[in-house]
Structures are given as C-alpha cells and as structure tokens.
C-alpha positions, 0 to 999 in steps of 0.5 A: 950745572952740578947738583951740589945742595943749596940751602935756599934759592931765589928766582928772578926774570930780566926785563926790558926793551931789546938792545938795552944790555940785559943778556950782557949784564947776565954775562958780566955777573954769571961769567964774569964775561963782556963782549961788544955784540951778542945775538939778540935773545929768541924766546927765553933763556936761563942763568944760574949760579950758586953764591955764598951769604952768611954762611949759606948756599944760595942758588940763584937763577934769572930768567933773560928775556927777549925784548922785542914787543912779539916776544913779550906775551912769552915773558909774560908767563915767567913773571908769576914764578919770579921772586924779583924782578931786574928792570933795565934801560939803556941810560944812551936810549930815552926811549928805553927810559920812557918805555918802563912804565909798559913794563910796570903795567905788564909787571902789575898786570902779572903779580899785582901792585901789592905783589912781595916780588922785589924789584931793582931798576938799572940804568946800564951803558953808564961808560956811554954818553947819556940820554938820562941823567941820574936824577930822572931815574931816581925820581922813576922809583921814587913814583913808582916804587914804595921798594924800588932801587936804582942802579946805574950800571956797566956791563962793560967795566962791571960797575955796579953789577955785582952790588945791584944783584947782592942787594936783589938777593939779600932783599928778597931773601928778606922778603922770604923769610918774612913770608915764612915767618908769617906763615908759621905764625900764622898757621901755627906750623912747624918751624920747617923753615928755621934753617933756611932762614937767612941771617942778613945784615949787609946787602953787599954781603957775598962770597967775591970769590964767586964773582969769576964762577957759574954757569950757564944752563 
C-alpha cells in the first residue's frame, strides 16, 4: 500500500464461524475477486483499501479473522480498536445462524452493550439454497441491535457487498463525527477536527470507480 494522504480512516474487524465466506466477502470488496475455495484464515489477516465519499479520502482497513473456536481468544484482542464490526453467517448453514448470539456476547464482552462501534450483520451465500429465510435474520437485528443492518449477501456474484460496506462506512463516520463534535463542545477544544468531518447524505454514496481497486497488505 502507497503512503498517498487520506483524509480520514475507519477500522472494522470481520467475524463469524469458519467457512462462512468472510475472507471471500474481503476479496469480492478489496479486489474485486472470487474463487470457489480459499485456505482457511490462520490467525489474523488485513485489507485496506482508499475509497472516495463527498469529496474525501477515506481509508478503510478490515481485519479477517479465523473462525474456528481455538482462534477466537486472538480475535478478541482486535475488537477493542474496531470502529465496526462485520458479522457473518452463511444463509445454507443454521448453524452459523444460531451461533451469532456467542459472537454478540463476545462483541459486548469486548466494547460493551453501549458501545458507539456500528455493526452490519450479513446473511452471505444468497446464490445457494438456503437454511435461513430473510425474516428470521431481519428479526435477529431487530432483537438485538438498537442500529443493526442486515444484508443478505453473495460473494460469488458481488450482490450486495458493495452496499453493506458503504453503509459501514458512511454510518460510522457518522458515529465519528458525532464524537468529535461532542468532544469539542464539550471540552471547548479546538475545532481540529473540522476538515475531517465528513458531509454525508447517501449511505450509498462511493467513488464506483473504486470498486476494481485496493490492495492487500
């Protein structure tokens, strides 16, 4: 990745159980990428990518994670940076459905039930048959999330990856901007903050010519 200036950044980390698709859905945003099989994520890995909103730079990094249970103390450690969180299960696996709510304790466990971190929940594997219909994980978010925002997603034809992050990234640079007003209210700051304080009127708003860009690092 070049070092060309940004004029903000937001940081997000990827969760759910393994095989669910969430290294495929990285690919299908950052690289504009799918392939049947990929090796199983080990650890921790990272994707960044600079994208246009109202005029600004936005750089944009997600940490992947391993799903498999002896990995998830590791994934642990990056939700406290996280700015928003991407939470996945696979619509052809109801067991991946029924293990979000051990993903939400971990997530509360980490930041809090009051926690400003945005959160996007996506049903991925859309093109396949299905386990889970639209309604039940609607009605997930409508439990347990006051903000939550479900997608059902393909990494496989792209359907709905390209909105679902938008939305991410416009709402929590919302959420930052609310912060930082706050703050300078508050604390009667400097308003050092002013040119970083992102005009935004359309969730869906994004430079498209992005869409074939990024990088890994």
């Amino acid at each position: 990745m070049n070092n060309f200036k940004y004029d903000d950044k937001v940081q997000f980390i990827i969760v759910g159980d393994s095989t669910v698709g969430k290294t495929s859905i990285l690919k299908s945003f950052f690289e504009s990428e799918f392939k049947s099989t990929y090796l199983a994520t080990v650890g921790v890995d990272f994707y960044t990518k600079d994208i246009e909103i109202s005029n600004k730079i936005i750089r944009v990094k997600v940490w992947d994670t391993a799903g498999q249970e002896r990995y998830k103390s590791l994934s642990n450690n990056y939700f406290k940076n996280a700015q928003g969180i991407i939470l996945v299960f696979d619509l052809n696996n109801r067991d991946t459905f029924n293990s979000l709510k051990e993903w939400l304790i971990s997530i509360h466990d980490n930041i809090g039930k009051d926690s400003n971190v945005q959160i996007v929940v996506l049903g991925n594997k859309v093109d396949l048959k299905r386990e889970v219909d639209k309604s039940e994980g609607e009605e997930f978010c409508n439990l347990h999330g006051k903000d939550f925002k479900y997608f059902e997603t393909s990494a496989k034809n792209g359907l709905n990856i390209q909105e679902s992050f938008n939305y991410l990234i416009t709402s929590t640079l919302k959420s930052l901007n609310k912060i930082r007003e706050s703050d300078i209210n508050v604390f009667g700051k400097k308003n050092v903050y002013k040119d970083n304080l992102i005009d935004i009127n359309n969730p869906n708003s994004s430079n498209n010519s992005d869409n074939s860009g990024g990088c890994r690092c």
